[in-house]
N, C-alpha and C positions, 0 to 999 in steps of 0.2 A: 483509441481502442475501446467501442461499446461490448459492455458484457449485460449480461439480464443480472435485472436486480430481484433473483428468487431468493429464500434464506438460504444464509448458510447450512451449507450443510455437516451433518454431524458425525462424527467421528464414531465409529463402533470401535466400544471398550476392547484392549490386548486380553487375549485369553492367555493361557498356559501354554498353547501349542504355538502361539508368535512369538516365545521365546526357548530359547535352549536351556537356560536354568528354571524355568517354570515361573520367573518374575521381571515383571516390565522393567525395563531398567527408568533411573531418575527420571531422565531429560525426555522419555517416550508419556510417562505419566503427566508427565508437565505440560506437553503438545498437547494433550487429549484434553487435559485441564481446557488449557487457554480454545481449545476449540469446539470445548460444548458449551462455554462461554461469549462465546463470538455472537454480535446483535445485530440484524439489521434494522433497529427501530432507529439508529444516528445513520444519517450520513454527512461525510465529513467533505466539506468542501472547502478545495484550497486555492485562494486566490491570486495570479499569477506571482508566484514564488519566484522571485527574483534569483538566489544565492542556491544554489544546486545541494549546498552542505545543510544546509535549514530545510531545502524540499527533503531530502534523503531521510531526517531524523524525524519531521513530521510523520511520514510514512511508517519509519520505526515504530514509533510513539503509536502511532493510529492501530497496530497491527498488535502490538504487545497488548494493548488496554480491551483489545477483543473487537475494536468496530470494523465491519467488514469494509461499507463503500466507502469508496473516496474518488469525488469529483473534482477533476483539476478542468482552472480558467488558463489556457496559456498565456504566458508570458511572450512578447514582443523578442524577437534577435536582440537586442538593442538595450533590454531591460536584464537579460538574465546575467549571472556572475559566477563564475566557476572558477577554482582552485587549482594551480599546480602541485606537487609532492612536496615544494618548502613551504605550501600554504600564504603564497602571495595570489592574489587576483592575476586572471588571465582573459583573455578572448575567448568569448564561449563556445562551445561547437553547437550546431545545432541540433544535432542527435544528442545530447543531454538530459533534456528532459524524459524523450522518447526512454532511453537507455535505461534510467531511474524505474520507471512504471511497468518496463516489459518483466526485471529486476524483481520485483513482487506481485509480479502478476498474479504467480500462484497463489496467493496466500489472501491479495485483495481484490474486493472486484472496483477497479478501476474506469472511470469513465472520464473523457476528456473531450471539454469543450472550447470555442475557437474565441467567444466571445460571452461576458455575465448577462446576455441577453438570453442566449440560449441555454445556459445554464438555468437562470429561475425560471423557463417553458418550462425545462426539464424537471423543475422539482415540484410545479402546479401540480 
């Protein structure tokens, strides 16, 4: 999924009238925080990520600290590793990864590539 790499964009401050008591609440102040803080001067490229529970928290990780892109190298059928509910290894599905990245789409701009060839074109 290609998205254009323009900056982030920024968040207009809550006034009084976006809320009923006249004050943002905590976790609305904190968004706006973490989102006028957001950089596109990183981007974060993640090199076929094997383990689905280690892609997921990269992604966390990338999204909390404010960087917006992130470039994934897929991973091979054959390489990837994904969890059942008791947390043993299982047979991956191959909508996995897909499933992950559509998951924060909103929040990151996500680009994925098929091979590290075309990734460093992309980052020339």
């Amino acid at each position: 999924m290609s998205t254009s790499s323009s900056e982030a964009q920024q968040a207009e401050p809550l006034t009084t009238a976006d809320t009923q008591l006249g004050e943002a609440p905590e976790h609305l102040r904190r968004a706006e925080t973490v989102l006028r803080h957001r950089t596109s001067r990183i981007v974060l490229v993640l090199e076929q990520c094997m383990d689905s529970h280690n892609h997921q928290a990269v992604l966390r990780t990338a999204e909390a600290l404010g960087v917006q892109h992130v470039w994934l190298i897929a991973a091979n059928a054959q390489q990837l590793k994904t969890h059942d509910d008791t947390g043993k290894s299982k047979k991956p599905k191959k909508s996995s990864g897909k499933k992950i990245t559509k998951n924060c789409a909103g929040w990151l701009t996500v680009r994925e590539f098929s091979s590290i060839a075309d990734c460093l074109t992309a980052l020339r």
